[in-house]
Backbone as numpy.savetxt, mean C-alpha at the origin, in Angstrom:
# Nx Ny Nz CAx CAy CAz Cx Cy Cz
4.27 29.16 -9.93 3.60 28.35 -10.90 4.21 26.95 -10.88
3.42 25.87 -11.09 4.03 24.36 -10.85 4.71 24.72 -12.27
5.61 23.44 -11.78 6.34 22.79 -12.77 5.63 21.93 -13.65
5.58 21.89 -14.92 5.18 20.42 -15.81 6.40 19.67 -16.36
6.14 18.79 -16.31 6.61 18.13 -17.46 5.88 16.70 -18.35
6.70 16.39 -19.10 6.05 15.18 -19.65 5.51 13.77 -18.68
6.31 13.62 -17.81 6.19 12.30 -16.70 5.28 12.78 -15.75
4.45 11.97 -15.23 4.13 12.26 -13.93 4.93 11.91 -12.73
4.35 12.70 -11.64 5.20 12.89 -10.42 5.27 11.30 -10.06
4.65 10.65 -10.36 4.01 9.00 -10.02 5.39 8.46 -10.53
5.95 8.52 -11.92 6.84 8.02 -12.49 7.92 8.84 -12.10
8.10 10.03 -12.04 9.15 10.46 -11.12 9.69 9.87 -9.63
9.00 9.94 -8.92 8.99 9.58 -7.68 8.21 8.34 -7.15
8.61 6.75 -7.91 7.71 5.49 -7.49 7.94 5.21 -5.84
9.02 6.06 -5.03 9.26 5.68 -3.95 8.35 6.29 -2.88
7.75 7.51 -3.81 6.53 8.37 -2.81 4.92 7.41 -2.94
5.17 7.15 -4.62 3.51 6.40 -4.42 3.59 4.98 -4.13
4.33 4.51 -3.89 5.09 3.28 -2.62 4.28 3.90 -1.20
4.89 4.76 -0.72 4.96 5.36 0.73 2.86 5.98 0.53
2.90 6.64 -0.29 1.17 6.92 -0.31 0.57 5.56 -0.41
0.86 4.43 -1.03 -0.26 3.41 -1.64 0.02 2.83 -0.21
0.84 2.47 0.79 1.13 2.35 2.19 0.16 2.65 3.06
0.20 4.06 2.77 -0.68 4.27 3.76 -1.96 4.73 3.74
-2.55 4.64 2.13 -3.63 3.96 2.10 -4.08 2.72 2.99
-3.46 1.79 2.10 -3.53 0.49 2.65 -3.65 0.31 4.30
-2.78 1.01 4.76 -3.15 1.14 6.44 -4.15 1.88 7.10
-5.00 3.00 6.12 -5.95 3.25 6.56 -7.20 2.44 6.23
-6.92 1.99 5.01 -8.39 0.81 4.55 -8.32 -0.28 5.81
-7.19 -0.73 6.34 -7.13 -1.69 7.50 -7.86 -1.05 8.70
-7.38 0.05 8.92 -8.33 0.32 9.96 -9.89 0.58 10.06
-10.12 1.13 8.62 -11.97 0.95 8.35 -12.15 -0.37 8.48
-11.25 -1.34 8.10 -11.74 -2.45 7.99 -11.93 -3.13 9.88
-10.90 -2.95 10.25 -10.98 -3.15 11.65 -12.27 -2.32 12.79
-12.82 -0.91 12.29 -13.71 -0.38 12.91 -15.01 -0.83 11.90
-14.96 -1.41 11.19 -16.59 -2.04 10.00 -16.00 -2.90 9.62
-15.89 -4.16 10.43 -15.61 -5.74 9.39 -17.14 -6.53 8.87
-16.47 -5.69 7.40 -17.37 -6.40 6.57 -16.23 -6.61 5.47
-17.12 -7.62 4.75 -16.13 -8.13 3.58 -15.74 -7.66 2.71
-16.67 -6.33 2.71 -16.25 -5.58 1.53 -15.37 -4.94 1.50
-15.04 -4.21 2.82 -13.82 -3.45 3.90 -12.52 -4.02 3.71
-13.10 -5.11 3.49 -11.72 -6.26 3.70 -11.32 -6.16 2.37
-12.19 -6.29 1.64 -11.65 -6.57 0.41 -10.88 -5.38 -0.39
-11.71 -4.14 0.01 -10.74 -2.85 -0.03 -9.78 -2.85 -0.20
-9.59 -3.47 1.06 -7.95 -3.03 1.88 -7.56 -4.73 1.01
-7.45 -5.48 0.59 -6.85 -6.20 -0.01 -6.38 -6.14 -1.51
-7.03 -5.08 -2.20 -6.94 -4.41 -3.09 -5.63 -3.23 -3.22
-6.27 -2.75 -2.47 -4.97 -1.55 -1.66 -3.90 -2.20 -1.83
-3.87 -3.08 -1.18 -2.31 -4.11 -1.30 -1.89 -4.39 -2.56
-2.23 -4.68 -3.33 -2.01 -5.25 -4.76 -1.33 -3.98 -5.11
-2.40 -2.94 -5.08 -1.39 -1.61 -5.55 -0.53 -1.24 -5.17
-0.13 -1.71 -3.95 0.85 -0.96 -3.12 2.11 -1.60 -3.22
1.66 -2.84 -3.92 2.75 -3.87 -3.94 3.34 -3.87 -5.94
2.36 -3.59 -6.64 3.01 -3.19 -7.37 3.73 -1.41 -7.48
3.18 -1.20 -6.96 4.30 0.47 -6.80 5.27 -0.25 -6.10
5.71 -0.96 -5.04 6.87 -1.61 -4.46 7.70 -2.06 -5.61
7.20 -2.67 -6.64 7.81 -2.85 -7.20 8.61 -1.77 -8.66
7.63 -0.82 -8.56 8.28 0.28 -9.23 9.33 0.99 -8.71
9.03 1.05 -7.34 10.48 1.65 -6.25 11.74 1.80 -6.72
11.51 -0.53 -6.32 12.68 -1.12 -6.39 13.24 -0.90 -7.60
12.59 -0.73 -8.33 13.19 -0.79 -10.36 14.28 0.77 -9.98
13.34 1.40 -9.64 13.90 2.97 -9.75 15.10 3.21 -8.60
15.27 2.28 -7.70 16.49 2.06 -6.90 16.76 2.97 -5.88
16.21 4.06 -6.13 16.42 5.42 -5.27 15.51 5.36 -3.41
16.41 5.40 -2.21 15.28 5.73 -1.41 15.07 4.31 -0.83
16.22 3.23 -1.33 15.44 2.03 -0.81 15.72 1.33 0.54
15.73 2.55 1.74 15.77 1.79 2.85 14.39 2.24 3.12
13.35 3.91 2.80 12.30 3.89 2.52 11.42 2.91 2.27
11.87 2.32 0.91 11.34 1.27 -0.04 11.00 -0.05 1.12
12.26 -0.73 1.83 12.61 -1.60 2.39 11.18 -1.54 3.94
11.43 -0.23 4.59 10.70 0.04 5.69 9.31 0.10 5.47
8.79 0.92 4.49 6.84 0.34 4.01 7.14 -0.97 3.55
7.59 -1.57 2.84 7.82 -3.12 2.20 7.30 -3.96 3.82
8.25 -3.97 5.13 7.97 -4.85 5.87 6.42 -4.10 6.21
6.24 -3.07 6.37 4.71 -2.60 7.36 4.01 -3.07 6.23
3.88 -3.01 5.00 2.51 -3.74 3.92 2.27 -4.84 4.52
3.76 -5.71 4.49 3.43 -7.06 5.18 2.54 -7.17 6.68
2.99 -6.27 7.56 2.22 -6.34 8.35 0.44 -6.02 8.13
0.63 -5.61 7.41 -1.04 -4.54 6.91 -1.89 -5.90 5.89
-1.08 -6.84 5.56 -1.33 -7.74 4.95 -1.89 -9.11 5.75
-0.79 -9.24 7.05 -1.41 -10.44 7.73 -2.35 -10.06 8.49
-2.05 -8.82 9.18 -3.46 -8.45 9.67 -4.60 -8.45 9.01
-4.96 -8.42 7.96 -5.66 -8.42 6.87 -6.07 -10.03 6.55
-5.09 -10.76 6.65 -5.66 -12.41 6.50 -5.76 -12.94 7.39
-5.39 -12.54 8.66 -5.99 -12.88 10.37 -7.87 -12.40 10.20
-8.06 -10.99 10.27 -9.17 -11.20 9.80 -10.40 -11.43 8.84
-9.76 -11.70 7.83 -10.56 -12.38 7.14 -11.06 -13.96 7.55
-9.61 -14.84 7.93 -9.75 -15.98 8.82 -10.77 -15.99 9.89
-10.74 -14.90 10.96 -11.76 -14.77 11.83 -13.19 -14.83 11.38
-13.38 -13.76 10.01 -14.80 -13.64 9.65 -15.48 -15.52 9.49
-14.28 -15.76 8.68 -14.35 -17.52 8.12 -14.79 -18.69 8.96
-14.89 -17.89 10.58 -14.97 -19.21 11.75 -16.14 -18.96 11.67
């Protein structure tokens, strides 16, 4: 039988929905990369926002942060790729 408690696993563990909102975000990039449309894009730019505030729940919670540190640089990557093509759509 699960465990309950009062917190969610979300607030238990901000370093897992860090690592999930990640790789969301890296899969919305790739819909976006196999269907560039703007809306795709915008998805996955969304994605980011969340993923970047759970980054920042991580860091609060301190635990896990070479984890924390290692999705932190790949968002970034998931991010410029993300404003490379949007730039492209823009030409």
């Amino acid at each position: 039988m699960a465990k309950h408690s009062d917190t969610s696993w979300k607030q238990d563990h901000p370093s897992t929905l860090f690592s999930n909102s990640v790789q969301k975000a890296d899969r919305l990039l790739k819909h976006a990369k196999s269907h560039p449309e703007e809306i795709a894009i915008e998805h996955a730019f969304n994605q980011i926002k969340h993923a970047e505030n759970a980054r920042f729940n991580a860091e609060q919670y301190g635990e896990h942060l070479d984890t924390v540190q290692q999705n932190k640089e790949y968002l970034e990557q998931i991010k410029q790729q993300l404003h490379e093509m949007k730039n492209d759509m823009n030409k």
